[in-house]
C-alpha positions as CSV (number, residue, x, y, z in Angstrom):
1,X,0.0,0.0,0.0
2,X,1.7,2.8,-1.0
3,X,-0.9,5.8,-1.0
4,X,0.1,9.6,-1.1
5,X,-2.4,11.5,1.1
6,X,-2.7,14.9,-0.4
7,X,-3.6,17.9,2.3
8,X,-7.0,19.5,-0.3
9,X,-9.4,16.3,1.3
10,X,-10.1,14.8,4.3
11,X,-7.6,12.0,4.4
12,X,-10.5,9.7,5.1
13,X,-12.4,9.9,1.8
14,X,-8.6,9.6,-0.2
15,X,-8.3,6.5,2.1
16,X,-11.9,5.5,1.1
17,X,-11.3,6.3,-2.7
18,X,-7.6,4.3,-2.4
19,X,-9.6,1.5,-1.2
20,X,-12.1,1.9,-4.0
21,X,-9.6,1.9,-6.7
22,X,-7.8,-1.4,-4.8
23,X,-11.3,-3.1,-4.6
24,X,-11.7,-2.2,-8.5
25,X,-8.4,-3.1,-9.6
26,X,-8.5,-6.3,-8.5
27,X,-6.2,-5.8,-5.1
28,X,-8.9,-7.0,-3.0
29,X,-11.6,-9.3,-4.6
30,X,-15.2,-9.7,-4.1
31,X,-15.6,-12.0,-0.7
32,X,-12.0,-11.4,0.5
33,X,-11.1,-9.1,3.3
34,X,-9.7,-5.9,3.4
35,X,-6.5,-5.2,5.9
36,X,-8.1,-4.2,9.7
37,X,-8.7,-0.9,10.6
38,X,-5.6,-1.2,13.0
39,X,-3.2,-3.0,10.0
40,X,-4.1,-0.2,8.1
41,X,-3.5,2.8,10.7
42,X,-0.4,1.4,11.3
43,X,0.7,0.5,7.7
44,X,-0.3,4.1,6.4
45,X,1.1,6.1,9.8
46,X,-2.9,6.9,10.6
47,X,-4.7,7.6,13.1
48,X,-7.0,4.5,14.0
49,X,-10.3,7.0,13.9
50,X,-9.6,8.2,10.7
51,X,-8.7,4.9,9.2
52,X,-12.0,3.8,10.9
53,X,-14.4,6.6,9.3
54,X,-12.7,6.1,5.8
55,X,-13.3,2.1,5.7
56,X,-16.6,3.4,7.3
57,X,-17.6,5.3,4.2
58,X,-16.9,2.1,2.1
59,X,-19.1,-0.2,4.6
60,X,-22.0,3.1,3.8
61,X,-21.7,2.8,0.2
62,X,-22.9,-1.1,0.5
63,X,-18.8,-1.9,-0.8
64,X,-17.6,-3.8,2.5
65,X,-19.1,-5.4,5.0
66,X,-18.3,-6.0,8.7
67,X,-18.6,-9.6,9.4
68,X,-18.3,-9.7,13.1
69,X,-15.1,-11.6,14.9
70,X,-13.9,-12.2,11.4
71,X,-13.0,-8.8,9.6
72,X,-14.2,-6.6,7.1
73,X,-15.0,-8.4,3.4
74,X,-15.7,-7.0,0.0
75,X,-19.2,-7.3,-0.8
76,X,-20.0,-9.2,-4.2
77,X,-21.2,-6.7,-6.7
78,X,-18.7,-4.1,-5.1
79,X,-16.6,-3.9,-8.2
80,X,-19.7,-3.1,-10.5
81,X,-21.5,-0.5,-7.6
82,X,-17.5,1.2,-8.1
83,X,-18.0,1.2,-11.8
84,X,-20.8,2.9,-11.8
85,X,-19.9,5.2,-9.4
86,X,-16.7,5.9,-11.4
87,X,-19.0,6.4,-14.9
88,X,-21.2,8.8,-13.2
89,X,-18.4,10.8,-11.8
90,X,-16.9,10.9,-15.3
91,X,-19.9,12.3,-17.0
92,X,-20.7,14.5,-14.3
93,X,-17.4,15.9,-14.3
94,X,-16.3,15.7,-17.9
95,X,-19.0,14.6,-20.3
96,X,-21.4,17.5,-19.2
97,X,-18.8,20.6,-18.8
98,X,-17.4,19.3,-22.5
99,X,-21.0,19.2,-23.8
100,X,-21.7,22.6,-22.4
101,X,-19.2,24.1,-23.8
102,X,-19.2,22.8,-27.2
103,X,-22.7,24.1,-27.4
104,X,-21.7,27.9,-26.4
105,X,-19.1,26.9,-28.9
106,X,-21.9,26.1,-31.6
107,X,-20.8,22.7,-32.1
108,X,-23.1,20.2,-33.4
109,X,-23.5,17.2,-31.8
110,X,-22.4,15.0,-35.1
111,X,-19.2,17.0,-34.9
112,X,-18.6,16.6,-31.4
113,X,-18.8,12.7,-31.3
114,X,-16.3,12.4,-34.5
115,X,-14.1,14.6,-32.6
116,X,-14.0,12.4,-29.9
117,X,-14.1,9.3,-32.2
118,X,-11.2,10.3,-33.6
119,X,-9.2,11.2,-30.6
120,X,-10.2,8.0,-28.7
């Protein structure tokens, strides 16, 4: 785990969105567990509330589950909730701007998706 913390977030949702991009890349599967809240405060240098509201946030979002005595598990269908989570985010932050703009632009639509045909 080698995850830079940057100071412009609460370190909790970057833990929670490091997690995210772990569960989605395959790091920690569907029905495995996750590393403790402890293992991960003292792996990362955290403190153990932080770590805590940040896995917290995951167990929120129906990604991880506690399962009590044992640890804390991926759920199954995590990786596809992340996905379109991930999607969303990307249209909300890119798609929409780009197709604001390219209307104040007086681009048509046509011309737009070739642009981006031809530049994917």
């Amino acid at each position: 785990m080698n995850y830079k913390f940057s100071s412009d977030r609460p370190i909790f949702i970057q833990l929670a969105e490091f997690l995210e991009n772990d569960i989605l890349n395959g790091i920690f599967q569907e029905e495995k567990p996750i590393p403790s809240t402890t293992e991960l405060s003292v792996v990362l240098k955290l403190n153990p509330a932080t770590t805590l509201k940040g896995v917290n946030l995951l167990v929120e979002q129906g990604l991880v589950e506690k399962k009590r005595g044992i640890g804390m598990f991926v759920v199954p269908g995590a990786v596809e909730k992340i996905l379109q989570k991930k999607r969303q985010g990307f249209i909300d932050e890119y798609i929409k701007p780009l197709v604001k703009e390219a209307k104040s632009l007086k681009i048509e639509c046509d011309e737009l998706i070739l642009s981006i045909k031809e530049n994917y």
